[in-house]
NUGU-530214 format. One record per residue (C-alpha): x, y, z; residue in one letter. Coordinates in steps of 0.1 Angstrom, whole numbers, padded with zeros to 4 digits, always signed. Each point is the difference from the previous one (the first is absolute). Layout:
BEGIN
XYZa ...
END
This chain:
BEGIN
+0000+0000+0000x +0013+0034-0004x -0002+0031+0012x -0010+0033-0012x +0004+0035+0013x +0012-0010+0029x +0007+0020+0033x +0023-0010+0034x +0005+0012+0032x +0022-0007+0024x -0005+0007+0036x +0022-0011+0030x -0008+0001+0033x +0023+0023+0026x +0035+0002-0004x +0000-0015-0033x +0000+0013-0033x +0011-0008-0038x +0034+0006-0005x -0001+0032-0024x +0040+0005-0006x +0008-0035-0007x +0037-0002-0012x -0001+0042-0002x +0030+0007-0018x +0021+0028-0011x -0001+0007-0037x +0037-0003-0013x +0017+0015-0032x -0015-0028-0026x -0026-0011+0021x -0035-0007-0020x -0026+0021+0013x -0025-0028-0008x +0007-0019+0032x -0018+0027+0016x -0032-0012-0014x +0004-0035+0004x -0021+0000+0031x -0028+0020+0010x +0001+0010+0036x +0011-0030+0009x -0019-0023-0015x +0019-0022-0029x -0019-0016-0031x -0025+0016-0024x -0016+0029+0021x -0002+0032+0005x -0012+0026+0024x -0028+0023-0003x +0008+0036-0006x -0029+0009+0028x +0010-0028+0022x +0037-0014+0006x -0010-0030+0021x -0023-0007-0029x +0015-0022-0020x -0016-0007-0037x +0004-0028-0024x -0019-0002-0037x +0002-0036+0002x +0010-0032+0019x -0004-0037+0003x +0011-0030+0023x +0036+0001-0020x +0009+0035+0009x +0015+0010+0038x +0009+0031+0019x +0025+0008+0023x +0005+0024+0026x +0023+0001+0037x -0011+0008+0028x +0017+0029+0029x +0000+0008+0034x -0013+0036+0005x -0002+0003+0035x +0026+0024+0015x +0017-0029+0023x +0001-0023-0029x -0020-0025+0015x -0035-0015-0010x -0023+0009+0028x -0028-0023+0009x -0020+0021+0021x -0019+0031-0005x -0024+0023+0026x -0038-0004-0004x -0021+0029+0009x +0028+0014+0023x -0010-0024+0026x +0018-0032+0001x +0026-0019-0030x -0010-0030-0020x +0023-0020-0019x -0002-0004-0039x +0017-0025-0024x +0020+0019-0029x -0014-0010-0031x -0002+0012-0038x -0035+0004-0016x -0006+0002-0037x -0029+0014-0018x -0004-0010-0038x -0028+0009-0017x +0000-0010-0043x -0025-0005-0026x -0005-0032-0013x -0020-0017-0031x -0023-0028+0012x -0028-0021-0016x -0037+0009+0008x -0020-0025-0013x +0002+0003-0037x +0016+0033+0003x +0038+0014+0009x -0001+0028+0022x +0024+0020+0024x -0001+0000+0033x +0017+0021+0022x +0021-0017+0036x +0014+0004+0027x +0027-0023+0019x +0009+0008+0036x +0030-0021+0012x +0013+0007+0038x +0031-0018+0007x +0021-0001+0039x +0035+0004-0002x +0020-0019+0029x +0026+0024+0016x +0035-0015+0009x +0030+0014+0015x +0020-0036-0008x +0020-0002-0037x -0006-0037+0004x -0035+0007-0001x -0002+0015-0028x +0021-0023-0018x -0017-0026+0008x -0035+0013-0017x +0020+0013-0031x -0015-0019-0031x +0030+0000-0026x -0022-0004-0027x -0019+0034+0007x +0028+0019+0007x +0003-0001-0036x -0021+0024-0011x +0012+0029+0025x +0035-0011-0007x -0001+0007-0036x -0017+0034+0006x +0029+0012+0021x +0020-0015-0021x -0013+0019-0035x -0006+0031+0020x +0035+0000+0009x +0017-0011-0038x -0023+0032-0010x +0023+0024+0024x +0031-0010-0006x +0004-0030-0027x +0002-0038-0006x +0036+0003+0006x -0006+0013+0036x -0032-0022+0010x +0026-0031+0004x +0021+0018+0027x -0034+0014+0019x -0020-0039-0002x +0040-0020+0008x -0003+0024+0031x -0036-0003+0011x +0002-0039-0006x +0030+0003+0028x -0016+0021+0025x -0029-0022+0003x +0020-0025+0002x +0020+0013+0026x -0030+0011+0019x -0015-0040+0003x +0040-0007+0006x -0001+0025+0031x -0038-0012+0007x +0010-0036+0002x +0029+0010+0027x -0027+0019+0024x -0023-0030-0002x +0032-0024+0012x +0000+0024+0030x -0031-0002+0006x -0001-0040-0002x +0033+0000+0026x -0015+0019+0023x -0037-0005+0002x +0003-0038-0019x -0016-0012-0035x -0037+0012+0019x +0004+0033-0009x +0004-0007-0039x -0031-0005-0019x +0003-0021-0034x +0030-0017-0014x +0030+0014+0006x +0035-0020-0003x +0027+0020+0015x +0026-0021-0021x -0017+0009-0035x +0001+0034+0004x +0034+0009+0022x +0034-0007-0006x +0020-0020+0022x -0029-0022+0018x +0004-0039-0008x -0028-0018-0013x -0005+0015-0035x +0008-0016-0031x +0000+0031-0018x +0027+0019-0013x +0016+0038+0011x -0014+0011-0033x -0034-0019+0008x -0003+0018+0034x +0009+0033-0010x -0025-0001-0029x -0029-0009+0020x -0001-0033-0010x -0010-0010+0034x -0032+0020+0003x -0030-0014-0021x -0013+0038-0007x +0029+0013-0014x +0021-0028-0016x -0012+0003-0037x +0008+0047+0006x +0033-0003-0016x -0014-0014-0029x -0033+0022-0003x +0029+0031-0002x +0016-0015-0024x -0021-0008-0019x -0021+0036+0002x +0034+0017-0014x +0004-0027-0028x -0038+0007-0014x -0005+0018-0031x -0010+0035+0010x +0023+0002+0025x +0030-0012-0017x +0026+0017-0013x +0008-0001-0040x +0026-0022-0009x +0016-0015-0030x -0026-0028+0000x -0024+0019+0014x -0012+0035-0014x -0040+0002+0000x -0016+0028-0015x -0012+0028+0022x -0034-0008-0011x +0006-0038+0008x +0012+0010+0033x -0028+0024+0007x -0025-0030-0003x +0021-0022+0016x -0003+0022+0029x -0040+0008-0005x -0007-0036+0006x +0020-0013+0026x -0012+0033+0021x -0033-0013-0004x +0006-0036+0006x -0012-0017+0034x +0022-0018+0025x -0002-0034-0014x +0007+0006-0036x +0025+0027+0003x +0020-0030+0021x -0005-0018-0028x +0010+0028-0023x +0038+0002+0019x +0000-0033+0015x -0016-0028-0021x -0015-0028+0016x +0025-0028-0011x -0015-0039+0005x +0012-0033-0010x -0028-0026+0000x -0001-0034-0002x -0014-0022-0031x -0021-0023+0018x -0035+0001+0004x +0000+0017+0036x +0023+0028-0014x +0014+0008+0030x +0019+0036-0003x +0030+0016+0023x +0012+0031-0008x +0036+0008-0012x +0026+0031+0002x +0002+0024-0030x +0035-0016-0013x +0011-0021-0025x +0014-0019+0024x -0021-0004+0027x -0027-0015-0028x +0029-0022-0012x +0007-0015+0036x -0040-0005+0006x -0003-0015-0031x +0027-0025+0009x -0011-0005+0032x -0034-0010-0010x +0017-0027-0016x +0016-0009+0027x -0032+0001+0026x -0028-0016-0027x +0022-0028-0015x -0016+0012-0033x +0019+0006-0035x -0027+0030-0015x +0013+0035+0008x -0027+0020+0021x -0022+0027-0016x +0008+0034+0004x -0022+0028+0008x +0004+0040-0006x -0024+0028+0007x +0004+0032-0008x -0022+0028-0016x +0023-0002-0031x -0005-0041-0008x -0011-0030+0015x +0024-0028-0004x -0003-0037+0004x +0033-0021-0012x +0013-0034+0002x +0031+0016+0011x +0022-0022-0027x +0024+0030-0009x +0000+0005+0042x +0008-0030+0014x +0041-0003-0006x +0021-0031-0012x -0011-0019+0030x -0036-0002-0006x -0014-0024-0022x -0028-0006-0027x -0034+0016+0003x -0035-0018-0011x -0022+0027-0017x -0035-0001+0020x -0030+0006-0021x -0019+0015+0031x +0013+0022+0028x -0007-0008+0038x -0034+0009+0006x +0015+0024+0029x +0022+0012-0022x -0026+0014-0025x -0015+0012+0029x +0025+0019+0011x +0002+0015-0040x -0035+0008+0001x +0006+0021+0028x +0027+0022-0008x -0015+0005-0033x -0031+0015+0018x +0021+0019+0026x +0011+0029-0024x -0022+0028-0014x +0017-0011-0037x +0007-0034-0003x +0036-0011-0008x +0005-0022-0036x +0010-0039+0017x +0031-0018-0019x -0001-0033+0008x +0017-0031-0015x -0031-0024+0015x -0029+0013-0026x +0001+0007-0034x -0026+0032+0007x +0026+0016+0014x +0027+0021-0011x +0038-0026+0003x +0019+0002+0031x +0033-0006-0015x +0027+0016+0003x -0013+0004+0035x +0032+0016+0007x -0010+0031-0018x -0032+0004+0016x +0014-0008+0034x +0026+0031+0001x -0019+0029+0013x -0018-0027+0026x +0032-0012+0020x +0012+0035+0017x +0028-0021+0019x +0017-0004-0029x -0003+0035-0011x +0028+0026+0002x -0006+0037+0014x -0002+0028-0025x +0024+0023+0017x +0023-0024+0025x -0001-0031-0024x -0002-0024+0027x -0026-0027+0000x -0022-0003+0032x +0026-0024+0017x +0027+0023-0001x -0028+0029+0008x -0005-0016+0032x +0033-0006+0006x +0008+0034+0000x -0028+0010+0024x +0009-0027+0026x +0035+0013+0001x -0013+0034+0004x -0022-0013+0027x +0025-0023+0016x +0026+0035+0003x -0027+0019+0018x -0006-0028+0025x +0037-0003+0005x +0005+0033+0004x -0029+0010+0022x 
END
């Protein structure tokens, strides 16, 4: 259903308020002045306030693929969200902060025999939960929505000061929050040795997530990057892969879009919602298996990590057909028999007529998932467009073995870099 000229409003409740300078900053000698219009008092995506109104924000029309993005502040003078306010003068009653948002639209619907329009409104109150712990707050983060703030930021920035400069600014926000669940996982141990593992609520593993505690059979580099907490592990790669997409790349030799490429490029991943802009960055990668069940397990977005799965199912299924391969992404759907993937080791594949019935599933799905459905290559039907070289296809989908545009290190040597960085300041401080 969509949309049409639709209104917003925000409203907060004491202390809080949408964030109206979000990344505020400085024009500089070659700066593009367009970055200043990139969000409309606060509020990223396709709107726009009303000339009579600021906090009214305006939109000519939107469906269930589009989002909007805004952060919130703290405008109270101590910088703290108060919970309380005084009735009448006479006594104090306490409220819980929350965001309330009013959305009325005009929609087309069927009346009887007739289409007519109809005109709605959608009141949505939300509580917000107020913390004073980091490890709170990490441990509600969904990765996956992050996304779509992220890349805002992100393009807001590039618009200030360039794609050359947007790697320095994300390599250094990927490293303070990482620092920050480093420094957060060190108060929680203190907490734990002096009050005992009562005090800690969830799952927390002291040896995952600090260095020098025995018990972990995870790496320095593994620690540092978060690996340990189940929130933030897959963050590195969400950054990296953010840089490495199309509108916020830099040109390069093999790489040099038009502007007008870029500028739609941009346009729709703005627009895009959590799930599919994830997908967008970070395809969802599966190997599945040929038999009837189709059991699936998912798979890092290497050639080598597919390469070592594919071997291992050998190993664990006693079988001598490859496993399927599934890729989603808004660009293509891709099912394979993953004969150019497999390496010298692996060994002859049966062609199935028929997919899993899980499997298809699965395809129908995705396909339905995006508000343009993606063309499906496939060596399994003859409907479909080949699969082969799969190789070509599978470039843009495996961002591990990617290189950065302006450091020219893949995301291994990416993270190394950050983990040394982090491992200094530890040391240091």
């Amino acid at each position: 259903m969509t949309a049409f000229g639709a209104m917003l409003r925000i409203r907060c409740s004491r202390s809080l308020k949408v964030d109206e300078c979000i990344q505020n900053f400085s024009l500089t000698r070659g700066s593009n002045k367009l970055a200043e219009f990139y969000h409309s008092n606060g509020l990223f995506g396709a709107a726009t306030t009303s000339l009579q109104d600021d906090e009214l924000y305006l939109m000519g029309a939107c469906d269930t693929t589009h989002t909007l993005t805004f952060d919130l502040s703290i405008s109270s003078r101590n910088g703290v969200v108060e919970d309380t306010v005084l009735l009448d003068g006479i006594h104090e009653i306490t409220l819980t902060p929350g965001i309330q948002t009013c959305f009325a639209y005009t929609s087309i619907v069927k009346n009887g025999s007739e289409w007519v329009t109809v005109r709605r409104l959608r009141v949505l109150t939300q509580e917000l939960q107020v913390t004073e712990e980091t490890e709170s707050i990490f441990s509600s983060l969904d990765t996956e929505a992050l996304a779509v703030p992220m890349f805002h930021k992100f393009q807001h920035y590039s618009l200030h000061h360039g794609f050359l400069s947007l790697h320095e600014y994300a390599s250094n926000w990927i490293l303070n929050v990482l620092l920050c669940c480093y420094r957060s996982a060190q108060k929680q141990q203190e907490r734990v040795n002096k009050y005992g593992h009562g005090i800690i609520r969830g799952d927390f593993f002291a040896a995952d997530r600090i260095l020098g505690i025995q018990g972990s059979t995870m790496s320095k580099k593994e620690v540092l990057l978060a690996q340990g907490h189940e929130e933030l592990q897959s963050l590195p790669l969400l950054v990296f892969s953010l840089i490495q997409c199309d509108p916020l790349r830099p040109n390069d030799k093999d790489f040099n879009p038009s502007l007008d490429a870029r500028s739609a490029a941009s346009a729709n991943m703005s627009n895009m919602t959590p799930d599919v802009i994830a997908r967008c960055i970070a395809p969802r990668i599966e190997l599945w298996s040929s038999d009837v069940e189709g059991t699936s397990y998912g798979v890092g977005m290497s050639t080598r990590d597919i390469q070592n799965t594919i071997l291992s199912h050998f190993e664990t299924h006693s079988t001598n057909e490859f496993p399927i391969l599934f890729v989603d992404t808004p660009s293509n759907i891709i099912v394979d028999d993953c004969q150019n993937l497999g390496g010298q080791k692996c060994h002859a594949h049966t062609i199935m007529e028929d997919l899993p019935p899980a499997l298809n599933q699965a395809k129908f799905d995705a396909l339905k998932s995006y508000r343009v459905t993606p063309p499906v290559y496939s060596s399994f039907s003859k409907h479909d467009s080949p699969a082969t070289p799969v190789s070509d296809r599978l470039a843009d989908c495996l961002i591990e073995d990617s290189v950065s545009s302006v450091t020219h290190m893949p995301f291994g040597e990416w993270c190394n870099a950050i983990s040394d960085v982090m491992y200094s300041e530890i040391v240091d401080n």
